[in-house]
C-alpha positions as CSV (number, residue, x, y, z in Angstrom):
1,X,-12.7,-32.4,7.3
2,X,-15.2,-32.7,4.3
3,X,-12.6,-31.9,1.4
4,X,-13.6,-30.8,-2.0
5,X,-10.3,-30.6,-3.8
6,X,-7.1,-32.6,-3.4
7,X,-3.9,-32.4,-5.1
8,X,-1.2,-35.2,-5.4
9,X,2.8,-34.0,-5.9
10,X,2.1,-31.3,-8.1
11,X,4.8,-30.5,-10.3
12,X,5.2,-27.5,-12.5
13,X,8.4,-25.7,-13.8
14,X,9.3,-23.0,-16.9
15,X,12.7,-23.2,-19.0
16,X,14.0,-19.7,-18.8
17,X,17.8,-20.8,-19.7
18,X,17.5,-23.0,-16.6
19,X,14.3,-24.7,-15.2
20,X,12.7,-23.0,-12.4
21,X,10.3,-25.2,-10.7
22,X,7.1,-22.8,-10.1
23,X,5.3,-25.5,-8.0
24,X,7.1,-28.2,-6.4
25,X,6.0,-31.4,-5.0
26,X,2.6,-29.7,-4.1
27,X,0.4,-32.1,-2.1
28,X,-3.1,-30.0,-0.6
29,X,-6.0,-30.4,0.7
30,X,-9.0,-27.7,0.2
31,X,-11.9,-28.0,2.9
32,X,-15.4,-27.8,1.2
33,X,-17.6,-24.5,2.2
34,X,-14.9,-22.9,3.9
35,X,-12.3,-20.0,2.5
36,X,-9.0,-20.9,2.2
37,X,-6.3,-18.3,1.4
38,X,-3.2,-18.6,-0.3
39,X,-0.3,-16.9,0.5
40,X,3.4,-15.9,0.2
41,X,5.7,-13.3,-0.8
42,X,5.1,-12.6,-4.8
43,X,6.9,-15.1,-7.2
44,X,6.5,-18.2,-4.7
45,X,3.9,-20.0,-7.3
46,X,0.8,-19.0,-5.5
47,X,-0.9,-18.3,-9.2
48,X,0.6,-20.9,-10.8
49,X,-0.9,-23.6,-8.4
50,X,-4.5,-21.8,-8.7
51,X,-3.9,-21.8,-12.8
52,X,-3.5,-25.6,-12.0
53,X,-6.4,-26.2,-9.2
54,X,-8.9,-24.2,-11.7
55,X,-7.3,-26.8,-15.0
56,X,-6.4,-23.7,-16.8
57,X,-2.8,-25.5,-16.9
58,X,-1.9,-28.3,-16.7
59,X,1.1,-29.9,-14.5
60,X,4.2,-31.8,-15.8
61,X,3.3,-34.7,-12.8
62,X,0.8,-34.9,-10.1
63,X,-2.9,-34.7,-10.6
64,X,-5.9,-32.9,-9.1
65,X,-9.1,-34.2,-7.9
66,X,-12.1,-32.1,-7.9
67,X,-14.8,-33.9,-5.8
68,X,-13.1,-36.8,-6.5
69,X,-12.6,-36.5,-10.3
70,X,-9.2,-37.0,-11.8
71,X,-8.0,-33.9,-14.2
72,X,-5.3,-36.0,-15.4
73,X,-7.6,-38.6,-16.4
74,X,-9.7,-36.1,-18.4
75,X,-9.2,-34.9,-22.6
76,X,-9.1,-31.5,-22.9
77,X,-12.7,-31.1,-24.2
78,X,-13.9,-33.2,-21.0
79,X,-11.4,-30.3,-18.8
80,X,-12.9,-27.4,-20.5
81,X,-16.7,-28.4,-19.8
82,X,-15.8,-29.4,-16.0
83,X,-14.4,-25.7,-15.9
84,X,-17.8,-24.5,-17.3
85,X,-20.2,-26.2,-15.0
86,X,-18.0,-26.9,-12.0
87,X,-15.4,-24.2,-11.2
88,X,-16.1,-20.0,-11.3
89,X,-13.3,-17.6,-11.4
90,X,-12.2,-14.0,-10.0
91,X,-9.8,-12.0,-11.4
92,X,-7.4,-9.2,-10.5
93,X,-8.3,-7.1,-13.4
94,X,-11.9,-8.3,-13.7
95,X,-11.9,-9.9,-17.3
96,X,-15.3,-8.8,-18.0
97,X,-16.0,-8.4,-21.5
98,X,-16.2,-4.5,-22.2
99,X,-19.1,-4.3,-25.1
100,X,-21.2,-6.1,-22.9
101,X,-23.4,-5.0,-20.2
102,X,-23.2,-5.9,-16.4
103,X,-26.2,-8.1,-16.7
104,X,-24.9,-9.4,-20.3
105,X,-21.5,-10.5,-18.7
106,X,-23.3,-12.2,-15.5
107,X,-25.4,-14.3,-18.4
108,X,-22.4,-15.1,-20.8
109,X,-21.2,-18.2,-18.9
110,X,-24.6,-19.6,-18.4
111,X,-24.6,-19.5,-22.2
112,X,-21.9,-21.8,-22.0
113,X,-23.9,-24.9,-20.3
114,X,-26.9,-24.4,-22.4
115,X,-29.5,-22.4,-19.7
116,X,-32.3,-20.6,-21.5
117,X,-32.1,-16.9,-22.7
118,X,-34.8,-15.9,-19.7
119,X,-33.6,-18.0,-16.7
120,X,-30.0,-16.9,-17.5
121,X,-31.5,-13.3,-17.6
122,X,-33.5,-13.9,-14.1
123,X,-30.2,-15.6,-12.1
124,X,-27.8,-12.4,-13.2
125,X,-30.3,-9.9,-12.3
126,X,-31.0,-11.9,-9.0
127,X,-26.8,-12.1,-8.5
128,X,-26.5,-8.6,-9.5
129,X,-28.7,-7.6,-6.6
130,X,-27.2,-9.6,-4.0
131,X,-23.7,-7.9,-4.9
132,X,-25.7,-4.5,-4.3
133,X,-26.0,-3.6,-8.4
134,X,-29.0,-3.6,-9.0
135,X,-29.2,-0.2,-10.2
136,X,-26.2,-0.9,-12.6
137,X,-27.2,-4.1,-15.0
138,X,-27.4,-1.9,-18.0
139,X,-24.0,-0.6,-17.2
140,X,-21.2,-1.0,-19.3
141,X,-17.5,-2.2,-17.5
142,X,-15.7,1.3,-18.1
143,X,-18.7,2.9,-16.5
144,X,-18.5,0.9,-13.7
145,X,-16.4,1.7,-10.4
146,X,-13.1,-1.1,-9.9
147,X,-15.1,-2.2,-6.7
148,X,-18.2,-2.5,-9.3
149,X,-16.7,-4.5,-11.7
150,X,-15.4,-6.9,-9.2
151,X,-18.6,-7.3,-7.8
152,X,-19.8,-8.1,-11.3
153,X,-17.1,-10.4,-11.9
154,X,-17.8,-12.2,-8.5
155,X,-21.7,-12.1,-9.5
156,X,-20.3,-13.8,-13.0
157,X,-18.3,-16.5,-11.2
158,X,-21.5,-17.6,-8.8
159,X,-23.6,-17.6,-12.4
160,X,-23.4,-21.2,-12.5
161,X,-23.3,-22.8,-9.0
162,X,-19.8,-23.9,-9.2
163,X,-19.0,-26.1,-6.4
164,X,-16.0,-24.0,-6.5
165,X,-14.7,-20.4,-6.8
166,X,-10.6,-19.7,-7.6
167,X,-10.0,-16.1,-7.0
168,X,-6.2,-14.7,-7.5
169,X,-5.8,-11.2,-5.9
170,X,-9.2,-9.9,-5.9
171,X,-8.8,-7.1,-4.4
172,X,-5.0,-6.5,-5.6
173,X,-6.7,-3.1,-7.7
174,X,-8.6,-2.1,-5.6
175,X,-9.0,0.7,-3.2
176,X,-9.0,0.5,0.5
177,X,-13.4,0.8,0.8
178,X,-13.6,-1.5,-2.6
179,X,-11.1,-3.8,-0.7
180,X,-13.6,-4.1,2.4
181,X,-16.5,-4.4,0.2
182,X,-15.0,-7.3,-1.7
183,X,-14.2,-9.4,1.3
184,X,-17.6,-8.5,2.5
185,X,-19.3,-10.6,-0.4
186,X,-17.0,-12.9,-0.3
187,X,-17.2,-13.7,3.2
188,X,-21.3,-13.7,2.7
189,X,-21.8,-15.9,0.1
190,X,-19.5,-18.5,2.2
191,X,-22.2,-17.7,5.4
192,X,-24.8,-17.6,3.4
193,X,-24.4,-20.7,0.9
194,X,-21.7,-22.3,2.2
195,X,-19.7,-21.8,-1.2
196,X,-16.3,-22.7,-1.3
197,X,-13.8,-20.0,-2.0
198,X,-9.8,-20.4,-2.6
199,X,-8.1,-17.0,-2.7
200,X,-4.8,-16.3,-3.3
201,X,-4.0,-12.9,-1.9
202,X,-1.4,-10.5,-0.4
203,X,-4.0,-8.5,1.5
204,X,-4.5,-9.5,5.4
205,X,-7.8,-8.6,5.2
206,X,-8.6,-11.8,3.3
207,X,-6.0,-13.9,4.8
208,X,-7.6,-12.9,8.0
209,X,-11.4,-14.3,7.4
210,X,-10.3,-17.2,5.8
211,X,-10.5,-20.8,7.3
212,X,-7.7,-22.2,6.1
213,X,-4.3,-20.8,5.3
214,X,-1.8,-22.3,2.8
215,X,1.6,-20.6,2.4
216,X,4.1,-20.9,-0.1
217,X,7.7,-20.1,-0.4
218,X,9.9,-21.1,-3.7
219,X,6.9,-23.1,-5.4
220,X,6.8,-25.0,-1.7
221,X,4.0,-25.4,0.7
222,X,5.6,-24.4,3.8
223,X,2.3,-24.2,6.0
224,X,-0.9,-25.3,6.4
225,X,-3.2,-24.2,9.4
């Protein structure tokens, strides 16, 4: 298997009056260009250990590897630009910005890395057509369907050729046809560019097209397959 990502004895727990361990002793191995769903009942950690695969938290012990690079070895600056350039992100409840446009919120992380104003403008128009919104860049997010805005927030995610995508329940707000177009995309952009996707999901339409299953139980990895 041609990994991508690779974690070693994750560790992360919250003080509530007691410590509850939200990922425990988490040891994984993501295959690159394949969909890999995670899954369990709710509470198991299945967020938390995406929060800490994407470095948008950061565990008490353990590390992650990202094609080979450490996170733990990396300042928070050095994180935070690796996030930028290397990871994209998908949403329950979208996240897109709501004063800008469809187009404007496919551009906004390509501001980040420093591409020019017109190329940005040019790759979100092309992403916005391949996610069948063409019609809808000058759209604003509350005029936009819930299936719409998750296709602009999985157009948003691709904006920088991440060599990964981290999705937590994308199609957890969505209705049964958004649901099916959703996995759809996702599905073809895997085909199609052999992007790597890691989902965590309660929906067993995802689970279903995915490579590679990871399930969790009390901040455990119970499964892989």
């Amino acid at each position: 298997m041609n990994e991508i990502l690779r974690t070693e004895r994750l560790n992360k727990a919250f003080h509530l009056g007691e410590t509850i361990y939200a990922v425990s002793d988490v040891s994984i191995s993501i295959p690159a260009g394949k969909i890999t769903a995670i899954v369990g009942p709710s509470g198991c950690g299945k967020s938390t250990l995406l929060s800490l695969l994407g470095g948008l938290d950061r565990p008490m012990s353990g590390d992650v590897l990202l094609e080979g690079q450490s996170y733990r070895r990396l300042s928070e600056d050095a994180l935070a630009l690796m996030r930028r350039r290397r990871l994209g992100y998908v949403f329950q409840f979208f996240n897109l910005i709501p004063h800008l446009s469809a187009l404007e919120n496919v551009m906004l992380p390509m501001s980040f890395v420093g591409t020019a104003r017109a190329q940005a403008r040019e790759k979100a128009r092309e992403l916005l057509s391949a996610v069948g919104l063409s019609k809808r860049l000058n759209h604003m997010p509350l005029q936009l369907s819930g299936g719409e805005q998750q296709r602009v927030a999985i157009a948003r995610a691709l904006a920088n050729a991440p060599s990964l995508v981290l999705a937590d329940e994308p199609t957890g707000n969505l209705d049964s046809k958004a649901r099916e177009d959703v996995v759809e995309l996702l599905t073809r952009f895997n085909v199609a560019n052999s992007q790597t996707f890691v989902i965590v999901t309660h929906d067993d339409s995802v689970a279903s097209v995915a490579h590679h299953v990871i399930r969790m139980a009390d901040g455990r990895v119970v499964n892989q397959a």
